[in-house]
Wavefront OBJ file of the C-alpha trace (Angstrom):
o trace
v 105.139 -9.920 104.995
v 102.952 -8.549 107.844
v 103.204 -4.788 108.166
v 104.586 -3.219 111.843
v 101.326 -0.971 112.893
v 101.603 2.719 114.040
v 98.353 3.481 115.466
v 97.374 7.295 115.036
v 94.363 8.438 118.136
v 92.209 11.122 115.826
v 91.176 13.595 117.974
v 89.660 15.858 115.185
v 90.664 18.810 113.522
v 92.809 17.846 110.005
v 95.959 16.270 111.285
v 95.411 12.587 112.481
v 95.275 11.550 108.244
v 98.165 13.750 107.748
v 100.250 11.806 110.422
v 99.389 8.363 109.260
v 100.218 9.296 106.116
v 103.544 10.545 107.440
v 104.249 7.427 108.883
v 103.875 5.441 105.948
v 105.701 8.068 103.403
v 108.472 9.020 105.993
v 109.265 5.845 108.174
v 107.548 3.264 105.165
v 105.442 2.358 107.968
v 101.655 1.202 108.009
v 99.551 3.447 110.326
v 96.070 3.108 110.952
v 92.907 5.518 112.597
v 91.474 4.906 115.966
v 89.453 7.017 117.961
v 89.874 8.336 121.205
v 87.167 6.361 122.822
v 88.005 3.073 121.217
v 88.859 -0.119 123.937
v 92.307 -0.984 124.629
v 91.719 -3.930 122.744
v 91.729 -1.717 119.512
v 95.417 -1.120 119.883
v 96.340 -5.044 120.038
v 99.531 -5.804 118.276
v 100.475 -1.689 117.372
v 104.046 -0.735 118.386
v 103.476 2.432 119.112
v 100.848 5.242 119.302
v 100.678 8.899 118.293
v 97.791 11.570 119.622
v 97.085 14.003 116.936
v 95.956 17.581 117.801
v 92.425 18.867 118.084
v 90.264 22.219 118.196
v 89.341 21.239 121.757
v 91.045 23.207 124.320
v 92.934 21.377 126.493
v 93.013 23.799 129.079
v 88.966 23.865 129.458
v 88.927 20.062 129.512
v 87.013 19.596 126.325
v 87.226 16.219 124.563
v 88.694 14.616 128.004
v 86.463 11.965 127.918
v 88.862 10.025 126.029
v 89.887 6.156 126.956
v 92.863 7.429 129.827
v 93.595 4.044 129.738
v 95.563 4.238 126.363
v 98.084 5.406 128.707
v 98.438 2.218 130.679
v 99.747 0.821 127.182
v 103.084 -1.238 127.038
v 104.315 0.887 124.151
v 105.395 4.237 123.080
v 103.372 7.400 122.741
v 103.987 11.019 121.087
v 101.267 13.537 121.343
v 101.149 16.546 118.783
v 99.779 19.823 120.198
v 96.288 18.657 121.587
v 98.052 15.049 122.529
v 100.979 16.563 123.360
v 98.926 18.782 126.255
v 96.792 15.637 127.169
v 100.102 13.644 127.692
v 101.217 16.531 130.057
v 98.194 16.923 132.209
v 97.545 13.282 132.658
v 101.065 12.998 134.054
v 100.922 16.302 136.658
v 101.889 19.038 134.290
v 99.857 22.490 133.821
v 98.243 23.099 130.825
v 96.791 27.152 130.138
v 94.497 28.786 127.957
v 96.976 31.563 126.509
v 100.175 32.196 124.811
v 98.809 31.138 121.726
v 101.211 30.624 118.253
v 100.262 30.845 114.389
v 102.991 29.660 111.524
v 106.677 29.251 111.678
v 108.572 28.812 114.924
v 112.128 27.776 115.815
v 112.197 25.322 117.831
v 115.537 25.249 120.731
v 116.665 21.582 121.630
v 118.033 21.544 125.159
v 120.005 17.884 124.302
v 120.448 14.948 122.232
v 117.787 12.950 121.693
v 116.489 9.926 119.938
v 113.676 11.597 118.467
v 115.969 14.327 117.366
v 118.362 12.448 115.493
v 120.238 13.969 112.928
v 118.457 17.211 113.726
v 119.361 20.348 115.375
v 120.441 22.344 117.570
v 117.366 24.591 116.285
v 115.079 23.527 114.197
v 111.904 25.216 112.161
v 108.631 24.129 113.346
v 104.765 24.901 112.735
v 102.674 26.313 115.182
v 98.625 26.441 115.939
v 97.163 26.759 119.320
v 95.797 28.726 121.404
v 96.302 26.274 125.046
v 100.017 25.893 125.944
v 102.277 23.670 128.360
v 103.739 25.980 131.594
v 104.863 23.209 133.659
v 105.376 19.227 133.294
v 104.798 16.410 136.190
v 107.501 13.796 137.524
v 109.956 12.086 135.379
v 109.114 14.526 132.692
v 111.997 17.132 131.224
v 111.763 20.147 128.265
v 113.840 19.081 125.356
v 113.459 21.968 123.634
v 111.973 25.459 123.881
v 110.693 27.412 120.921
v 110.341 31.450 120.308
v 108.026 32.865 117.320
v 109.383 36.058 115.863
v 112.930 38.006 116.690
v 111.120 39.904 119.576
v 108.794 37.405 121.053
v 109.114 35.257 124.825
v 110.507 31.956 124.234
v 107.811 29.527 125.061
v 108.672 26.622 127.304
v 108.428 22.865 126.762
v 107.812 22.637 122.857
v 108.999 18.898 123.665
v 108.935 16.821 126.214
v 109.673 13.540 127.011
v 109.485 11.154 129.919
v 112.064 7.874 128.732
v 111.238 6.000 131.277
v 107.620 5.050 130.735
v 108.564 6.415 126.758
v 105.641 9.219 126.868
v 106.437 12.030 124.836
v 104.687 15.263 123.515
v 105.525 18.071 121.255
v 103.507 21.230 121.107
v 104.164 21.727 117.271
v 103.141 20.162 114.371
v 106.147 17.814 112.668
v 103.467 16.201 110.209
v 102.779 19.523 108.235
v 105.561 20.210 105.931
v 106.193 23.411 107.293
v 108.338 21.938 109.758
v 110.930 21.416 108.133
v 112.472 18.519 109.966
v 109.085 16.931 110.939
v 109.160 13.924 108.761
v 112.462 12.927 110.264
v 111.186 13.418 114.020
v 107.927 10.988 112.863
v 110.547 8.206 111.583
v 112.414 8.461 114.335
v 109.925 8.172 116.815
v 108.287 5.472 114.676
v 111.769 3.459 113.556
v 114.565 4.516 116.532
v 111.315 4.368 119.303
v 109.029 2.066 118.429
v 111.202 -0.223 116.789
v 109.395 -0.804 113.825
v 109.910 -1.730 110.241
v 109.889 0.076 107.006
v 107.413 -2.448 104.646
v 105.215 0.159 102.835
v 105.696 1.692 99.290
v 103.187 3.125 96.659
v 103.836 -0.388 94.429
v 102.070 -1.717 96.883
v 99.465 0.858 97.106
v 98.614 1.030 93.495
v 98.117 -3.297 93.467
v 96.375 -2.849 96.831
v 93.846 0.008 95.102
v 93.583 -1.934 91.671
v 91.970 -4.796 93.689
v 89.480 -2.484 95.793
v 88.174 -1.045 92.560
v 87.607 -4.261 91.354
v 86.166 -5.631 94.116
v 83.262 -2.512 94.562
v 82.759 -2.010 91.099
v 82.267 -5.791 90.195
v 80.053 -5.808 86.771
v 79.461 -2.175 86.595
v 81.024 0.735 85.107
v 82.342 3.751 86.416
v 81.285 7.505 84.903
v 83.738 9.989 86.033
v 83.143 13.592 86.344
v 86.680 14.603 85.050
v 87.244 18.354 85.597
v 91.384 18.153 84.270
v 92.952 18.380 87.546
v 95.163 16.459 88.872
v 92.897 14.638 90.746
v 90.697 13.313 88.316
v 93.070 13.033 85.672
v 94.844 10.579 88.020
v 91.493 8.435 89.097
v 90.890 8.153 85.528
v 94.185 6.389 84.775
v 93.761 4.284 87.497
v 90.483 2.919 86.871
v 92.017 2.352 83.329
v 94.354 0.240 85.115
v 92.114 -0.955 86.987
v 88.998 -2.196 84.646
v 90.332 -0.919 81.063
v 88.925 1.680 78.596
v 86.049 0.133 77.911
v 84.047 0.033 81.363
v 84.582 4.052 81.809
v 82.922 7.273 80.597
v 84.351 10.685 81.495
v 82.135 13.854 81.741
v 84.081 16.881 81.796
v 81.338 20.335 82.735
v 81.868 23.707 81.301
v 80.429 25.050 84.440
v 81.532 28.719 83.348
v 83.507 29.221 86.692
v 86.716 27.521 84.505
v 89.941 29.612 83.590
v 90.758 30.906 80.340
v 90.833 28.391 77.532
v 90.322 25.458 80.275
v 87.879 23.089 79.159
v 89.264 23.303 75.401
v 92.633 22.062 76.815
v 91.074 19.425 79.330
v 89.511 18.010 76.413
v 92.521 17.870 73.927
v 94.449 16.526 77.383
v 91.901 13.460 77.550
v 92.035 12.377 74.144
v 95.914 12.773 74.007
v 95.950 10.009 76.785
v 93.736 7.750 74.586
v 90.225 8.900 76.731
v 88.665 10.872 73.566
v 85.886 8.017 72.261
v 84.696 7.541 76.343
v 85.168 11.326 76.981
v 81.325 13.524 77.053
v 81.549 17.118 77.157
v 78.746 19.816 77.806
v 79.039 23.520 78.382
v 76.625 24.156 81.404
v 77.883 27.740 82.031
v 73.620 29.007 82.080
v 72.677 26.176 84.316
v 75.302 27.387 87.000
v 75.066 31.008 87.137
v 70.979 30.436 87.556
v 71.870 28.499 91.007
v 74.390 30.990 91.799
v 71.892 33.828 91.111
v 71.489 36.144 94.456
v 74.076 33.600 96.246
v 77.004 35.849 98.626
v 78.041 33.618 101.487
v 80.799 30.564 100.606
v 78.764 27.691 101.960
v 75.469 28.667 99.657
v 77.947 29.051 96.482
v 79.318 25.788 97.085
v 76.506 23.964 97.572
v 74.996 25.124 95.247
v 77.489 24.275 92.714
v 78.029 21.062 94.354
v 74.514 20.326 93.815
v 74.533 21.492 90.033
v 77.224 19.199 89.264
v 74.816 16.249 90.142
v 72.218 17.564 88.404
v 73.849 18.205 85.836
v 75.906 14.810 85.738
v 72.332 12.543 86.067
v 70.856 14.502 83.512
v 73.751 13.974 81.179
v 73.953 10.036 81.925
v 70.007 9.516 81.066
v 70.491 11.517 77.855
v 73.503 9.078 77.111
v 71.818 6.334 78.019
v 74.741 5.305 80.851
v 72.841 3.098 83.582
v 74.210 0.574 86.559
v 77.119 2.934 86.621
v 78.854 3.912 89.930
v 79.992 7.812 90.291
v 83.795 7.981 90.179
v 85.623 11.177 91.606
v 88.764 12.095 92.283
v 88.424 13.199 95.718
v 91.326 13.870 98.023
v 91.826 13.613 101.834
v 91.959 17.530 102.066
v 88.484 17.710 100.577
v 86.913 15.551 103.579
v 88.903 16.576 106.163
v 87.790 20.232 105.572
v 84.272 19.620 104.983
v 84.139 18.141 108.223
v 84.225 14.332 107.416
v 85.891 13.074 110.636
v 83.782 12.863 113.944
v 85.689 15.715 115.746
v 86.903 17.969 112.583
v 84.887 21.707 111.471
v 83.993 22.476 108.713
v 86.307 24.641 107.075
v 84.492 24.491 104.086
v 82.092 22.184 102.043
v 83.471 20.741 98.970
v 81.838 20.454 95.607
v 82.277 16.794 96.165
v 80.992 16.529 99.693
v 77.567 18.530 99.659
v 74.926 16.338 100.774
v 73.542 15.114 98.039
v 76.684 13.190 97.473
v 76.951 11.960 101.002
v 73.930 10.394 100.601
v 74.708 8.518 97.483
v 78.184 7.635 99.309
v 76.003 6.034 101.849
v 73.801 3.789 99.304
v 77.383 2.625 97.616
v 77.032 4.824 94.288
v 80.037 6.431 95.037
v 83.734 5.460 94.169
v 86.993 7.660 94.859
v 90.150 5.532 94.693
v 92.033 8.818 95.711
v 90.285 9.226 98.834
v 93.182 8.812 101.569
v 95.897 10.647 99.730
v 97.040 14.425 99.472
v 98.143 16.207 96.021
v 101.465 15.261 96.778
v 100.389 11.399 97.090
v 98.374 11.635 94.192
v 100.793 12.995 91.946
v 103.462 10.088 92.949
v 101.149 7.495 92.101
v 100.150 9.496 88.641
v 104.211 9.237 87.898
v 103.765 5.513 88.478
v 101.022 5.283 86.453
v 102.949 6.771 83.547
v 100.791 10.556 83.149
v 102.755 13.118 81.759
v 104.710 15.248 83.971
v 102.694 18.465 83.075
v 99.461 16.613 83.149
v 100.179 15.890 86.972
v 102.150 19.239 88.134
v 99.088 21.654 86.861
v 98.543 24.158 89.600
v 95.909 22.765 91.556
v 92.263 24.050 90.287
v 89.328 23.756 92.908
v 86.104 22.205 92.104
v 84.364 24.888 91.979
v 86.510 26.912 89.948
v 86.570 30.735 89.864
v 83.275 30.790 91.972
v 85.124 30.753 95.145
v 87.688 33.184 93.809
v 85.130 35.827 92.951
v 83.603 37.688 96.080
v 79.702 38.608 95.864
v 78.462 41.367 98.451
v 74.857 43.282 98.452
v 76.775 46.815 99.053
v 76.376 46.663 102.699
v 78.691 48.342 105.314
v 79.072 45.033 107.611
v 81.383 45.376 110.594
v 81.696 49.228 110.144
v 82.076 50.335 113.699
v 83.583 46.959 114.693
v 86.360 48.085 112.346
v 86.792 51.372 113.560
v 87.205 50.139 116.401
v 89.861 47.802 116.104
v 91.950 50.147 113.289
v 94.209 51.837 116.053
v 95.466 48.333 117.758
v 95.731 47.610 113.555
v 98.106 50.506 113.202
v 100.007 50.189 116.152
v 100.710 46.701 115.727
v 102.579 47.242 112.217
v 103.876 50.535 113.084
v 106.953 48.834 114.732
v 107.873 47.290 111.156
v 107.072 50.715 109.306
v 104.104 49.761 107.608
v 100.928 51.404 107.528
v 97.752 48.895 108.002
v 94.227 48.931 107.882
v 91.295 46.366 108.317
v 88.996 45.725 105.404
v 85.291 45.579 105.422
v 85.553 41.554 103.751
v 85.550 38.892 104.962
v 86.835 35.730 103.627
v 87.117 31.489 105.108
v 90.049 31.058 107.308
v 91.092 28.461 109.900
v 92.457 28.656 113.539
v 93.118 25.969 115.374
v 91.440 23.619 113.681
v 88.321 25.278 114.208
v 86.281 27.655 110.472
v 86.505 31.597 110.665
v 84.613 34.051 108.672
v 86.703 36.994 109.340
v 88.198 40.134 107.881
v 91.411 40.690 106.439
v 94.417 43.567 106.842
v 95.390 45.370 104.143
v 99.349 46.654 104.737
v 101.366 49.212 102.639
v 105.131 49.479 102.596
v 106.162 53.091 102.322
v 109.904 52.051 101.936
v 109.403 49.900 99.063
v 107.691 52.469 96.524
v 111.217 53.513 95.307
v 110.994 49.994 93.353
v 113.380 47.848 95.876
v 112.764 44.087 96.590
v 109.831 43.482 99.778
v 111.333 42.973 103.278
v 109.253 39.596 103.013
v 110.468 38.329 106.379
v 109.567 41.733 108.244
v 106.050 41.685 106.318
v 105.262 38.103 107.937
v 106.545 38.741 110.858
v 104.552 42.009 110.957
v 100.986 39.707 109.750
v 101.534 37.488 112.539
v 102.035 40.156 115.193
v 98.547 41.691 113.826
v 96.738 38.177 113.938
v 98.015 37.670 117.662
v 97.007 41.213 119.025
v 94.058 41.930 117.456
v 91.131 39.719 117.155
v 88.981 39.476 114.135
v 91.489 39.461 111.471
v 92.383 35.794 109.575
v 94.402 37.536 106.640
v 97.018 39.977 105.895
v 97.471 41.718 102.447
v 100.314 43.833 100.662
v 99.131 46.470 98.572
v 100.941 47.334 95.646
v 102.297 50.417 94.180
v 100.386 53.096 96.179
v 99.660 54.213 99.396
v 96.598 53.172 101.469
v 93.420 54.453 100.573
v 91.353 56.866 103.096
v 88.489 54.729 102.958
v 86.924 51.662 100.948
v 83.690 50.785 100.496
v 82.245 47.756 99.511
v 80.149 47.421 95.979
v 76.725 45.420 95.263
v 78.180 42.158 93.017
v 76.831 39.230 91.904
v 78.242 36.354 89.743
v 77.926 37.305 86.419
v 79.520 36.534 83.257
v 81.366 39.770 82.694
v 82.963 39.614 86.032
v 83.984 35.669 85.053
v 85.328 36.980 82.308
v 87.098 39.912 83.931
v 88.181 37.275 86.746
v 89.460 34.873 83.638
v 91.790 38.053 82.455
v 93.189 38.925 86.107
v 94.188 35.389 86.547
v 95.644 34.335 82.648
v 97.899 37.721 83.272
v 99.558 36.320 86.902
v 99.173 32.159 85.140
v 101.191 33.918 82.182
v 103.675 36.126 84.630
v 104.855 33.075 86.412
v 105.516 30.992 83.029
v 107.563 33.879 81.810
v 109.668 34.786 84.866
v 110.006 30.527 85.088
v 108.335 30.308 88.193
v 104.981 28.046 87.442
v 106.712 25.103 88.626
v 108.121 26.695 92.114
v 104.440 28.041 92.958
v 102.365 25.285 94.099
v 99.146 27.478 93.502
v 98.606 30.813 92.680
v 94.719 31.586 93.194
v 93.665 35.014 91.878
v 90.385 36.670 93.558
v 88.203 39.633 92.526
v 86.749 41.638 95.724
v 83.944 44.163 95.184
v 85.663 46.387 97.239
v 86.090 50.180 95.819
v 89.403 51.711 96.779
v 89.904 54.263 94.611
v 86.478 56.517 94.869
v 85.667 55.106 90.900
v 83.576 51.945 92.015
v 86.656 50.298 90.230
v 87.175 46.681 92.028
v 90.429 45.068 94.221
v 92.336 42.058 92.241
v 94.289 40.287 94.866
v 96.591 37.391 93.757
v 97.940 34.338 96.176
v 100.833 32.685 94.930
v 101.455 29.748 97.922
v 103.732 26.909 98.660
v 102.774 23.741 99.736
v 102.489 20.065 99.471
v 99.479 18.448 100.700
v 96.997 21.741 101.137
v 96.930 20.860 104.983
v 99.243 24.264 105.484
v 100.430 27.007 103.165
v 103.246 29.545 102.962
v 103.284 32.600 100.933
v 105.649 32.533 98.016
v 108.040 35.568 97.631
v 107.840 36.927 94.080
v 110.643 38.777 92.754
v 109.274 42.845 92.522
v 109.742 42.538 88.735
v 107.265 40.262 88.105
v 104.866 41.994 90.587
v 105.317 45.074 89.573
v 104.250 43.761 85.418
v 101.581 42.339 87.088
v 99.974 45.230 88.940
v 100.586 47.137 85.133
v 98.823 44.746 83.380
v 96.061 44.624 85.439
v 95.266 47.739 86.302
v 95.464 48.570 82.679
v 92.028 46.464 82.780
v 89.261 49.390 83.061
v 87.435 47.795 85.709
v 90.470 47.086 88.003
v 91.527 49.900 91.014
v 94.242 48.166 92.509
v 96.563 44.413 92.971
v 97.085 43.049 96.262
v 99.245 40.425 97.523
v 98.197 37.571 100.145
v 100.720 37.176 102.539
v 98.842 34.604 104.703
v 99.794 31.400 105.767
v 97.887 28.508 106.215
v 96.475 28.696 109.198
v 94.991 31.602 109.869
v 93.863 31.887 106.059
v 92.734 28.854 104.302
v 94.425 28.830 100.316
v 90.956 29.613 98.639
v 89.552 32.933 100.117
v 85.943 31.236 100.245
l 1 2 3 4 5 6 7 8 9 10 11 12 13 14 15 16 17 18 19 20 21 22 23 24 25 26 27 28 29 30 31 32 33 34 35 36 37 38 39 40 41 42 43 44 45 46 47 48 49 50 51 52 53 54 55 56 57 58 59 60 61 62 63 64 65 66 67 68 69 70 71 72 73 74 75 76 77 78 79 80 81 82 83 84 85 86 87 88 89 90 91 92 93 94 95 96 97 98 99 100 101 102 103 104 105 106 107 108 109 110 111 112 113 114 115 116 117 118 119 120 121 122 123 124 125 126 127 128 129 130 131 132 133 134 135 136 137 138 139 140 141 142 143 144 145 146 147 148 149 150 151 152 153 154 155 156 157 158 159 160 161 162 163 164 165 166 167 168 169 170 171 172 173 174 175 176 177 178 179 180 181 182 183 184 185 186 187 188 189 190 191 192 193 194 195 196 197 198 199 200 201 202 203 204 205 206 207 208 209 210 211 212 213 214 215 216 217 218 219 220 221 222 223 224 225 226 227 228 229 230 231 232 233 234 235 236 237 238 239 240 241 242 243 244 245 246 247 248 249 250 251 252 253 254 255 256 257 258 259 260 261 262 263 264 265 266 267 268 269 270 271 272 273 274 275 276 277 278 279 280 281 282 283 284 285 286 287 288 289 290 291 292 293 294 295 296 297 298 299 300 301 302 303 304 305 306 307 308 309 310 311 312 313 314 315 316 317 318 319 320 321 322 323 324 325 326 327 328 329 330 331 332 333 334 335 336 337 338 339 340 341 342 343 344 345 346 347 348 349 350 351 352 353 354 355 356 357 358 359 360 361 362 363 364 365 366 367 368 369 370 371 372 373 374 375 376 377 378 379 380 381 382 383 384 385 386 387 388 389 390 391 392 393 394 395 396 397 398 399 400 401 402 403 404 405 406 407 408 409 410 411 412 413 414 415 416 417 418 419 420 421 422 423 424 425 426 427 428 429 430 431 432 433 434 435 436 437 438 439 440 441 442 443 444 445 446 447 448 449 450 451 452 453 454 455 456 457 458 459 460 461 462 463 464 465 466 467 468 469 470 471 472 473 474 475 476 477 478 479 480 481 482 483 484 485 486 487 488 489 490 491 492 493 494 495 496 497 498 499 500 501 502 503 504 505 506 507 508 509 510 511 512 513 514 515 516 517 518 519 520 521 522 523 524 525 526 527 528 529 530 531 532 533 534 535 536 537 538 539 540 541 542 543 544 545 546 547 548 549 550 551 552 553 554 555 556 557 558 559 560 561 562 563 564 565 566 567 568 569 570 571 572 573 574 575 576 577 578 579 580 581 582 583 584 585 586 587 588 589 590 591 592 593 594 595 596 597 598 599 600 601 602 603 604 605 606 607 608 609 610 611 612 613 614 615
């Protein structure tokens, strides 16, 4: 049966593979990539087209050297955010450079729609932009408004829609999960506007997949750098399926940035699925920490562990005499996307998988990653079909480079000193309102904002009225963070201390990655891993990073543990999970019971402004 064709315009940033993937999970619809300069001709025999959002700014006319004539098609098309403001300027509307929105919104329908069926009369969207629609041209009308906090303006034309010529836009993101609804608005638009229909399932995926494998890997073998994620654990099942036991060998790296007791269970995990006689293992724990050695910003430590894995990996195959192979990872969408592996997207961050060295051997065909257009949630399904063990495929995500991203280095320096003095009083006043006290720390750590990589600092909040041991006003404290990111500039993440009150001062402490800080690292994070088995909550929390800061809060040159327990699906966005105070509060004993510890933290951040790993 020929598929029905959504075609998805990628105009950068991380969204246009999220949307097509939408289309196919939510409406069972085949979508495909095009770009924004691509001929009409590209979109011959697609029913309908969506425009994905961008970091351009709409309002500054960057990236409007599109194809306009995409317009003049005979079908339907929704833009999201970016799209949505390109739709409403092509057609007369005003598009501004203001009233910008970060996280949760709730969206206001004006009427019944089509694209809102089943859905309403509010609804809880996901906002991140900085341009916004004031005004829309002829045959345009708002169906719906949205407001962003209890005290905030209600900002006009969140949707729009023009039935006549069947152009519609809305300013939010449906294809992160974060709106709630949004899968349901993408089938509609795709099934109820478009027409299409629903052909697509992950049978069909997993026959399509076995044949591509077999196709690029022909005579060869594959050698698999299997880390025990969920990732790789599900790439090596399917090249199982794909080519059988015999033509793969796994490598699993001790690169010493693992949690507690990691590799030992990766390894028993491999040869309880039958792997054990094609499974290599070598503890490389020296060979990392010398090419961390004297490293502080994100990008070098990745890199450079990126880099180590390959050396580490080609040394390992000559000594095991593996030849003709072809590298097999288990890369996921997320891990391109954010390394900036679409023409218009950032780079958040680079990936272990992505540094150069492996783009180049991607290039000369060494390279195979079956995984490569899915999310976790994707990958996961398709492990269940492949018959892995439900706890072997709902581990808390682990990156690739483990515990070196989640433990800060600094040289001592003061930074932004004066930069943060002088943004502390627009700090305080901003959370004054939802009686906290606030201050901005002298970090930094990766976030993201409108599609676009920040290096900034983050907030560190108190909550006087909670110290008598009551649960956290969680909804004021968000609310409060995304006040703070929208007044004051600078800031891309928000933090709840716990127990205590705000220090006077903090100062930041000369660190480097070292084994005794891994190992103090390892401890902080086995206590919160352990808290959320005990309280039953591992399986709620999608992932629950834990991060050591050199930052000295106490006057002891004691360091900040700050834990980040998140929901999500596909790593595209992020919520903060809300811990019961029980569990927090055995966590902040625990861990401050460890000598070298000052204080806990919380990450309240969403995803955007703050990216799940802090580098």
């Amino acid at each position: 049966m020929k598929h029905d064709v959504i075609a998805v315009i990628d105009f950068g940033g991380q969204y246009a593979h999220l949307i097509a993937t939408k289309v196919r999970r939510a409406a069972k619809v085949l979508a495909e990539i095009r770009q924004p300069e691509d001929p009409v001709s590209a979109f011959a025999g697609c029913k309908g087209v969506i425009m994905s959002g961008s970091p351009s700014l709409a309002s500054f006319g960057e990236d409007s050297d599109w194809n306009k004539a995409i317009l003049d098609l005979d079908v339907p098309i929704l833009g999201f955010c970016f799209g949505h403001q390109e739709i409403a300027k092509h057609y007369g509307g005003t598009v501004i450079h203001g009233r910008q929105e970060w996280g949760r919104a709730d969206l206001h329908l004006t009427e019944e729609h089509p694209l809102f069926k089943g859905l309403g009369p509010v609804e809880t969207v996901w906002m991140s932009h900085f341009d916004s629609v004031t005004a829309v041209g002829p045959g345009f009308r708002e169906l719906g408004w949205s407001v962003l906090g209890a005290n905030a303006e209600p900002h006009r034309f969140a949707a729009i829609a023009d039935d006549t010529r069947r152009r519609y836009g809305f300013q939010y993101h449906p294809e992160v999960d974060d709106s709630v609804h949004g899968d349901e608005m993408i089938a509609n638009f795709v099934l109820e506007i478009c027409g299409c229909r629903p052909t697509w399932t992950m049978e069909r995926y997993v026959e399509e997949q076995v044949e591509k494998i077999r196709a690029q890997v022909g005579d060869r073998s594959v050698f698999l750098l299997a880390s025990g994620g969920v990732d790789s654990t599900v790439a090596a099942r399917l090249f199982v399926e794909a080519l059988g036991p015999e033509r793969l060998e796994l490598l699993h790296v001790d690169n010493g940035l693992m949690r507690k007791d990691e590799s030992r269970l990766v390894v028993e995990m491999f040869r309880d699925m039958g792997l054990g006689e094609h499974l290599h293992f070598i503890d490389a724990t020296d060979t990392f920490l010398a090419s961390l050695a004297g490293k502080i910003e994100p990008e070098a430590k990745r890199r450079a562990i990126g880099d180590t894995f390959i050396s580490v990996f080609e040394s390992e195959a000559r000594r095991l005499g593996i030849t003709g192979h072809l590298l097999g990872q288990g890369t996921i969408y997320p891990d391109t996307i954010e390394t900036g592996g679409t023409k218009r997207a950032d780079t958040i961050k680079t990936h272990h998988n992505r540094v150069p060295i492996i783009e180049e051997m991607i290039k000369a065909g060494k390279v195979i990653e079956p995984l490569a257009d899915l999310y976790k949630v994707e990958v996961r399904e398709l492990g269940e079909k492949l018959g892995i063990p439900h706890d072997m495929i709902w581990r808390h995500p682990f990156p690739g480079p483990g515990l070196g991203v989640r433990l800060l280095c600094s040289d001592g320096s003061a930074g932004d000193a004066d930069a943060l003095g002088k943004i502390t009083p627009a700090v305080q006043a901003a959370a004054a309102p939802y009686g906290l006290q606030a201050m901005p720390l002298p970090i930094r750590s990766v976030g993201v904002k409108a599609d676009l990589r920040t290096y900034e600092h983050p907030v560190l909040l108190h909550a006087p009225a909670a110290t008598d041991g009551g649960e956290y006003d969680w909804d004021a404290l968000a609310e409060a963070s995304g006040t703070i990111f929208k007044t004051v500039g600078g800031l891309n993440r928000s933090l709840l201390l716990l127990g205590e009150g705000l220090p006077k001062q903090c100062r930041t402490l000369a660190a480097q990655m070292t084994r005794d800080r891994l190992e103090l690292l390892r401890e902080c994070d086995d206590i919160m891993m352990s808290a959320l088995r005990r309280h039953g909550l591992y399986d709620q929390v999608w992932q629950c990073p834990t991060v050591l800061v050199p930052l000295e809060v106490d006057g002891r040159g004691r360091e900040l543990c700050i834990v980040r327990p998140i929901l999500s699906e596909r790593a595209m966005t992020a919520t903060a999970a809300r811990l019961p105070r029980r569990l927090l509060d055995e966590v902040r004993a625990q861990t401050i019971a460890l000598t070298e510890i000052s204080a806990v933290a919380y990450d309240l951040t969403s995803k955007p402004p703050g990216t799940i790993e802090w580098e």
